[in-house]
C-alpha positions as CSV (number, residue, x, y, z in Angstrom):
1,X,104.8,80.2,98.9
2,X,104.0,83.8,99.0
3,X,100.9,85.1,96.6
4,X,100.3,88.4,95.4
5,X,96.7,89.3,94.7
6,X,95.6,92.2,92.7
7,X,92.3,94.0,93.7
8,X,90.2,96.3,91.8
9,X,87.6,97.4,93.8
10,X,86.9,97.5,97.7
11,X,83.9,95.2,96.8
12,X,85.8,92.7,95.1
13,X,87.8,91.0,97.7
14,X,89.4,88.0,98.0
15,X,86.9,86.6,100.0
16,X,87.3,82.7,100.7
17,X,90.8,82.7,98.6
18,X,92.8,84.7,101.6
19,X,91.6,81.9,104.4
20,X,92.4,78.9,102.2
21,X,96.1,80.6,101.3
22,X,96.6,81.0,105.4
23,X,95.3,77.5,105.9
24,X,97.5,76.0,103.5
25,X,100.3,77.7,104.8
26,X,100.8,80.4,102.1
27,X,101.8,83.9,102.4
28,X,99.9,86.6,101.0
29,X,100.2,90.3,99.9
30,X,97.0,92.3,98.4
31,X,97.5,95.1,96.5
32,X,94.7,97.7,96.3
33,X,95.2,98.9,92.9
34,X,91.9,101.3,93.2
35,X,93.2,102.8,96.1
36,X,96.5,104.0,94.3
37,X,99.2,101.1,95.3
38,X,101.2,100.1,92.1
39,X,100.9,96.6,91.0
40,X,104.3,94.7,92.5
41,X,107.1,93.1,90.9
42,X,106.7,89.3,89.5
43,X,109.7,88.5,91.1
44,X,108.9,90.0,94.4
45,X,106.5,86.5,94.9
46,X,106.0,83.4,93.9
47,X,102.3,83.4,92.6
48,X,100.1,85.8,91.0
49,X,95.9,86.2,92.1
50,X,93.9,88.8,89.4
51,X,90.6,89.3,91.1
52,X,87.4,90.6,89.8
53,X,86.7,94.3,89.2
54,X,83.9,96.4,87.4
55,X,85.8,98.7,85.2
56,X,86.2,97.5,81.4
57,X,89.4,96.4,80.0
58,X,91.1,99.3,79.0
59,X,89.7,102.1,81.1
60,X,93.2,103.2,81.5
61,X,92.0,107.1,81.2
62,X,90.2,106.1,84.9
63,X,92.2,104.0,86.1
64,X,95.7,104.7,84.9
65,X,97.3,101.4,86.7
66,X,95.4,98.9,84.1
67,X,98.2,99.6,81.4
68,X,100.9,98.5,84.0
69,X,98.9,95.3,85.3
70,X,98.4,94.2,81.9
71,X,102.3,94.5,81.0
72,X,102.8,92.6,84.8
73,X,99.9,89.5,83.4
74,X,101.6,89.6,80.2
75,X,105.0,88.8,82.2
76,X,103.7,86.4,84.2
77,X,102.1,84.5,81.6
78,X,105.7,84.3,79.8
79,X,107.1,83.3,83.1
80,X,107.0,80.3,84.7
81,X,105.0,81.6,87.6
82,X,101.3,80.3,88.5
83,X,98.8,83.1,87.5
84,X,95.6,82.9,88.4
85,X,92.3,85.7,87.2
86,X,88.8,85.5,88.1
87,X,86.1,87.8,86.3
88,X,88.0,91.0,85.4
89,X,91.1,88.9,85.7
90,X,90.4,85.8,84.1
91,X,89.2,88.4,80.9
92,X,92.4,90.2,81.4
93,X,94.5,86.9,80.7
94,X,92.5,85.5,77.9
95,X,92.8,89.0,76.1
96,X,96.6,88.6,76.9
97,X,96.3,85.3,75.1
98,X,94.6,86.7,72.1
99,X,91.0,85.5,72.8
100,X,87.9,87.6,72.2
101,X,86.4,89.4,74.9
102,X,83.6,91.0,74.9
103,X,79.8,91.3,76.0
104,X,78.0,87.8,76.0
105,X,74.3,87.8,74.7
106,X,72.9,87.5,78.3
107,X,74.1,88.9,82.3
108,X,74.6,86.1,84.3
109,X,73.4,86.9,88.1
110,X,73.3,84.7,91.3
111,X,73.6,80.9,91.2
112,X,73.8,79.3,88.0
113,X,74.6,75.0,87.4
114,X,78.4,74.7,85.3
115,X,78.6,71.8,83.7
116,X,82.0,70.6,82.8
117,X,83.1,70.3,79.2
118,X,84.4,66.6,78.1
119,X,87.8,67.3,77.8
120,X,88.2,69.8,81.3
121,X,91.2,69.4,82.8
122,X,89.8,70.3,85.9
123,X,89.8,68.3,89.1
124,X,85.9,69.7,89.9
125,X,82.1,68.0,89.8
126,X,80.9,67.3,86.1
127,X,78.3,69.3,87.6
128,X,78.1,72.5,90.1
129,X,76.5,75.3,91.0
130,X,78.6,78.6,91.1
131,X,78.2,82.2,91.9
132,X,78.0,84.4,88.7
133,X,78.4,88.1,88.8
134,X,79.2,89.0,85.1
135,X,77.8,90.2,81.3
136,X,81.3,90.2,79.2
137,X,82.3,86.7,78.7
138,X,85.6,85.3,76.7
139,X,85.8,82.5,74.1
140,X,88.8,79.8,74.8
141,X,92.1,81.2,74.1
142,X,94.4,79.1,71.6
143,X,96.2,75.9,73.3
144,X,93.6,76.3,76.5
145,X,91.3,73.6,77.8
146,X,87.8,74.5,78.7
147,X,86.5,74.7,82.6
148,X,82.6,74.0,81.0
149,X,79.9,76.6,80.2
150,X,76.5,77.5,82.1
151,X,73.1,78.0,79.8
152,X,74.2,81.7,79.8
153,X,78.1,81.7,78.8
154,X,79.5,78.5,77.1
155,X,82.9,79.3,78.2
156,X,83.2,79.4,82.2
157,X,86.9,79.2,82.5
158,X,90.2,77.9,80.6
159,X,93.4,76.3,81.6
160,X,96.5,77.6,79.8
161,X,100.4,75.8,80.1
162,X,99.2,72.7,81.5
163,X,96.9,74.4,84.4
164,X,99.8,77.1,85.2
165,X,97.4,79.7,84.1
166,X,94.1,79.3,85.2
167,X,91.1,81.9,84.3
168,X,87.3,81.6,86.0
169,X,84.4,83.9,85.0
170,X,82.4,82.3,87.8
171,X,83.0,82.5,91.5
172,X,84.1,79.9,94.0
173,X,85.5,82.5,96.5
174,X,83.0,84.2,97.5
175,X,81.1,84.6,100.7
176,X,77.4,85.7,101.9
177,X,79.0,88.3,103.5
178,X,80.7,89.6,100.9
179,X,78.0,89.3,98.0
180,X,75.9,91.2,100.2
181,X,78.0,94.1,100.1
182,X,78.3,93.5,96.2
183,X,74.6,93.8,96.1
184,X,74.4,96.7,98.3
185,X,77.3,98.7,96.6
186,X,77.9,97.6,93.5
187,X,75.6,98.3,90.1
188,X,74.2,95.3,88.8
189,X,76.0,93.7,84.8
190,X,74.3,95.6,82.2
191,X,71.3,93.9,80.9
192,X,70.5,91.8,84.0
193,X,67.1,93.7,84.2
194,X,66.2,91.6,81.2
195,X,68.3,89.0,81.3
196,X,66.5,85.0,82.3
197,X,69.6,84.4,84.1
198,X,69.7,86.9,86.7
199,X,67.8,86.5,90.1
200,X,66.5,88.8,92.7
201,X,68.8,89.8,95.7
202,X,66.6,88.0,97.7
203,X,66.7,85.1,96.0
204,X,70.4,85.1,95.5
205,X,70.6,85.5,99.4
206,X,68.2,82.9,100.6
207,X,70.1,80.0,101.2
208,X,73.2,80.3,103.2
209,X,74.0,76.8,102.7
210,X,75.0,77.8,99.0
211,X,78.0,79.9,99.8
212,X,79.3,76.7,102.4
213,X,78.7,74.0,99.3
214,X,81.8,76.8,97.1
215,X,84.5,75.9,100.2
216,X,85.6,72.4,98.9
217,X,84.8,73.3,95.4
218,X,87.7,76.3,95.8
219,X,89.7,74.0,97.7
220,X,89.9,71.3,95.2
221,X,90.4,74.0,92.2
222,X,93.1,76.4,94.2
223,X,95.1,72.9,95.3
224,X,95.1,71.6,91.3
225,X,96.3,75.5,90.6
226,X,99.5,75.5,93.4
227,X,100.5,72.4,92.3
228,X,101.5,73.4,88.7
229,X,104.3,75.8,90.4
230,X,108.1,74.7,89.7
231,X,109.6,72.6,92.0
């Protein structure tokens, strides 16, 4: 298969996602939208990625390529394509499937415990700890199953058309590596100065082992996802 991924923001990668594609034996094509590359043609792959990114939904006065991604997500999601969003993305395809988006009551920062809602369709832990990066939130789009919630955000991801369409506000891609330069570059959600669920830098930094305990957790989601493409 050949995956095209959609990236927002040079600090907002595809981290662990581009390894396990090339692993798997997957072709892959990023597009920088913030550096001026137009989003590409559905039919050009076989798979759609929507990464995370820190602008809201419909910036489109600063970032004029928004209006054409969402008319590309809303394609995809009518196709028969997998499409997959995380963060920006997953908030992108649940507004495309008429859900609510907007800020939650709390940032969620660093390493927070998902527990998995009774009737998740997802092949994951009923309990796991995940890299959160995030204040705006989504409730479950109509005919969607629910990933699980945290103590911050009751709604951690959905699964749409029978797990084509999968959307995660948490992270399972990401590396030490790459939140550092998040935390170097990046502003922190608003509210997480006051928010109980975000932690220091430091603390968020401290144990390597963390980012090593997401690989099989990404694995085991990003295999479930490929195999709801058309034979």
């Amino acid at each position: 298969m050949h995956l095209h991924l959609l990236q927002h923001s040079p600090d907002h990668g595809p981290e662990r996602i581009a390894d396990w594609l090339s692993s798997m034996g997957h072709s892959h094509t990023v597009f920088h939208l913030y550096a001026g590359e137009a989003p590409p043609s559905l039919g050009d792959g076989d798979a759609l990625i929507v990464l995370d990114g820190p602008m809201a939904l419909d910036d489109d006065a600063h970032h004029p390529w928004l209006k054409p991604e969402r008319k590309l997500i809303a394609k995809a999601l009518d196709g028969r394509k997998p499409l997959l969003g995380i963060g920006l993305g997953a908030r992108m395809i649940a507004t495309e499937l008429g859900a609510t988006v907007g800020r939650g009551t709390y940032a969620e920062v660093g390493w927070h415990e998902v527990t998995l809602a009774p009737d998740s369709p997802f092949d994951l832990p009923e309990q796991f700890t995940a890299f959160m990066w995030h204040r705006h939130v989504f409730a479950l789009p109509d005919d969607a199953l629910p990933l699980g919630g945290s103590p911050g955000s009751p709604v951690q991801g959905f699964a749409w058309d029978a797990g084509r369409a999968l959307g995660l506000l948490c992270h399972l891609e990401v590396t030490r590596a790459g939140v550092s330069r998040l935390l170097e570059h990046q502003a922190r959600p608003e509210g997480s100065e006051a928010s109980p669920h975000a932690q220091p830098n430091e603390s968020i930094l401290a144990d390597s082992r963390r980012f090593d305990r997401l690989a099989p957790l990404l694995d085991r989601l990003l295999s479930q996802w490929i195999r709801s493409a058309p034979a």
